[in-house]
C-alpha positions in Angstrom: -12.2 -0.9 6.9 -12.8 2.6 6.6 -12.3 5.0 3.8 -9.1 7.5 5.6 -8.1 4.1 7.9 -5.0 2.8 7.7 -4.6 -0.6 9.2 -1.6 -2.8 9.5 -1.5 -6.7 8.8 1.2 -8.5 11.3 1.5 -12.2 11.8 4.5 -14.8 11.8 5.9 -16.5 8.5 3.3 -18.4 7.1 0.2 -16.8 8.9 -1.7 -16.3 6.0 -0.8 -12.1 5.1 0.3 -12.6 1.8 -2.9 -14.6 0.6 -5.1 -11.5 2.4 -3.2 -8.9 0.3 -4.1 -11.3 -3.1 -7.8 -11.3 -1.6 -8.1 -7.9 -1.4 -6.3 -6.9 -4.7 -8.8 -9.2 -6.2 -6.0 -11.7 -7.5 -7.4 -14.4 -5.8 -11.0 -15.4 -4.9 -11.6 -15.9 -1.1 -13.1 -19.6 -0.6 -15.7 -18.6 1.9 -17.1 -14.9 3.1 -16.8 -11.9 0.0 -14.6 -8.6 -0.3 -16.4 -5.6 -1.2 -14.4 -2.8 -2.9 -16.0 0.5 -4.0 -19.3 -1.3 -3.0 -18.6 -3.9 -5.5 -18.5 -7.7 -4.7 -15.5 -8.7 -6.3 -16.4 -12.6 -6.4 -19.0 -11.2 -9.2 -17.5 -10.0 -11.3 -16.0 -11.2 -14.4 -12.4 -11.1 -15.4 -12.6 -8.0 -17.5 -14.6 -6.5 -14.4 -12.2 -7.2 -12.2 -9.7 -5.5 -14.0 -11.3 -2.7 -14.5 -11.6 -2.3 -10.7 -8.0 -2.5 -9.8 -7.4 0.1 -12.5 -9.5 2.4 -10.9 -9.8 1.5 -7.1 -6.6 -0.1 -6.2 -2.9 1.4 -5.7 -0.1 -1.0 -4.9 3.7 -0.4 -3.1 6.0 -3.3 -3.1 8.6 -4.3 -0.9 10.8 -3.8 -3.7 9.2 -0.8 -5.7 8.8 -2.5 -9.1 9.7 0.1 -11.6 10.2 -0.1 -14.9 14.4 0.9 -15.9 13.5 2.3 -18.9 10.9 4.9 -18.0 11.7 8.1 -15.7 10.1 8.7 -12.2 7.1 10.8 -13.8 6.5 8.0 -16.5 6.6 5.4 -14.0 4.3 7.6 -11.6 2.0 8.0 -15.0 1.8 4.3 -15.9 -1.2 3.4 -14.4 -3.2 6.1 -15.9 -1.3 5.5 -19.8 -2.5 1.8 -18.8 -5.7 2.8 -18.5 -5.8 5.2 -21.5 -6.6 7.9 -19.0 -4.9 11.8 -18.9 -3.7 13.1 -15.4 -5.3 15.6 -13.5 -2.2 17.9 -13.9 -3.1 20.1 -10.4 -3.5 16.7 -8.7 -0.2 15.2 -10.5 2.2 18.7 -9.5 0.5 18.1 -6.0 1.5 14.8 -5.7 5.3 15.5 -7.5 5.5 18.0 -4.7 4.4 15.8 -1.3 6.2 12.9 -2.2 9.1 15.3 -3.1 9.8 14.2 -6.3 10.1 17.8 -8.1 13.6 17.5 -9.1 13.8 13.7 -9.4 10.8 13.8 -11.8 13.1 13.6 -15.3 15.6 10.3 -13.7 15.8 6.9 -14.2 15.0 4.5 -11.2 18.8 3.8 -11.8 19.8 7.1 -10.8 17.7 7.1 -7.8 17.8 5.8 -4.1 16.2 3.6 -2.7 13.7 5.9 -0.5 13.4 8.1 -3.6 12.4 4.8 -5.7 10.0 4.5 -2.9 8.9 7.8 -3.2 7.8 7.3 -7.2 6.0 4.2 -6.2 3.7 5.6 -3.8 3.1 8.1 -6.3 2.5 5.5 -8.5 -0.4 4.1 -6.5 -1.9 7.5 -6.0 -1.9 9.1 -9.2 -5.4 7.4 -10.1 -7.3 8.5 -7.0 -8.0 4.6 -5.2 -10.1 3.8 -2.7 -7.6 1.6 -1.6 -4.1 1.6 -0.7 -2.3 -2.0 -0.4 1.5 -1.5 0.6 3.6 -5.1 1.3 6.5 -4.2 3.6 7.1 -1.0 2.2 9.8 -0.1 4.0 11.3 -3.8 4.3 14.1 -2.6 2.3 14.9 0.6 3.1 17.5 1.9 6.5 15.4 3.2 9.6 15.7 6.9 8.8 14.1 6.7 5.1 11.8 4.0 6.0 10.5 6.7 8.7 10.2 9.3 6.1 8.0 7.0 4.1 5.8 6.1 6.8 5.4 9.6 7.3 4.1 9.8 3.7 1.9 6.8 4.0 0.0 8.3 6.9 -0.1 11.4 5.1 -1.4 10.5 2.3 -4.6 8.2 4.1 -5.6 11.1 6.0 -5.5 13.8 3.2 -6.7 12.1 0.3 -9.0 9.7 2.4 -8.3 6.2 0.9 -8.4 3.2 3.0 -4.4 1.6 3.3 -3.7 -1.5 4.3 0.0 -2.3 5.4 1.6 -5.5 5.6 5.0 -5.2 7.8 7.4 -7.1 10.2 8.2 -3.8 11.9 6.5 -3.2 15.1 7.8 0.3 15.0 6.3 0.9 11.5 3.2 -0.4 13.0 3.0 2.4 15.8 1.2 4.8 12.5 -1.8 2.2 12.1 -5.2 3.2 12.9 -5.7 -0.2 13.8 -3.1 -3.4 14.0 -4.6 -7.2 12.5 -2.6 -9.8 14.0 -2.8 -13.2 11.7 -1.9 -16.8 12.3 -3.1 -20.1 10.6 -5.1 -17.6 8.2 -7.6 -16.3 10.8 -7.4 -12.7 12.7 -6.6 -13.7 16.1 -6.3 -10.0 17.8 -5.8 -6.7 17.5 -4.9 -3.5 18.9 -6.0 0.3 18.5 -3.0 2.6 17.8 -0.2 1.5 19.8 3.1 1.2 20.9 5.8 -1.1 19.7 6.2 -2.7 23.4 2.0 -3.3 23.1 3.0 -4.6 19.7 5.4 -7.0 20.0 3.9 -8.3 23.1 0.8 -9.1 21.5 3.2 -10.5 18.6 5.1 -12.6 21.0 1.7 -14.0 22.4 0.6 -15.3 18.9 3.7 -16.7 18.4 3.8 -18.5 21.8 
């Protein structure tokens, strides 16, 4: 994958998509082959190490956002870098605030948000540190078509301005349409894949694997 790609992981229940996002967030340890992140070789690297690496190189969105009730959006934007011990790059932070258009939602509670705006602060979240790599599990899974557009928008935005690789797990042959490139998965091996496409060219080659 290619740093500024964004590629999209499709596949039917139990093809295997969940175990390549824990791969290549370095949770788990493939049992054959290697992932490289950052020109590393995760597999060699020692716990510590591979901390370290998601600190630095990896940004995560969930499904279901993940934020912590008690902090605002800003702090919960900011956590990965207080993690870390690390000070924001404030023109790079007031940039961010701004695309993800979060300016006057900075100061609220994830309770006093919706759910696109929750969104929102979580792809912040897994920007603010500058990765090389984006990994986003059906992040728009939970969100109505109209938002979930909106944040796709963002998404694609995002990979070709600040040039990190993003890799997308979704259901959603529409949401797949912004992909660079589609994986299709099943039984835990890539069995095709498409260029940028359509959702018809999608979901036929969806209904093939599934066949």
């Amino acid at each position: 994958m290619q740093p500024g790609e964004l590629v999209a992981v499709m596949g039917p229940s139990g093809s295997g998509k969940s175990t390549l996002m824990h791969i290549l967030a370095a949770l788990d340890k493939p049992t054959s082959g290697h992932v490289a992140i950052a020109g590393q070789d995760v597999g060699s690297l020692s716990d510590a190490d591979v901390t370290m690496l998601r600190r630095q190189h990896i940004g995560f969105v969930f499904q279901f956002y993940n934020l912590l009730p008690m902090l605002t959006a800003e702090e919960n934007v900011l956590l990965p870098l207080s993690i870390a011990g690390k000070k924001p790059d404030s023109g790079f932070f007031e940039e961010l605030v701004g695309r993800v258009g979060l300016k006057e939602r900075r100061k609220h509670r994830p309770s006093e948000l919706s759910g696109g705006q929750q969104q929102r602060v979580a792809i912040a979240r897994a920007l603010v540190s500058k990765p090389t790599v984006v990994l986003a599990d059906e992040p728009t899974g939970n969100l109505d078509s109209t938002t979930g557009n909106e944040i796709l928008a963002l998404l694609r935005s995002a990979s070709e301005e600040y040039g990190q690789t993003t890799v997308m797990v979704t259901h959603d042959a529409s949401a797949a349409t912004i992909a660079d490139r589609i994986l299709f998965l099943a039984d835990g091996l890539i069995v095709d894949e498409l260029k940028r496409s359509e959702p018809a060219e999608i979901l036929a080659a969806m209904n093939r694997i599934s066949a």
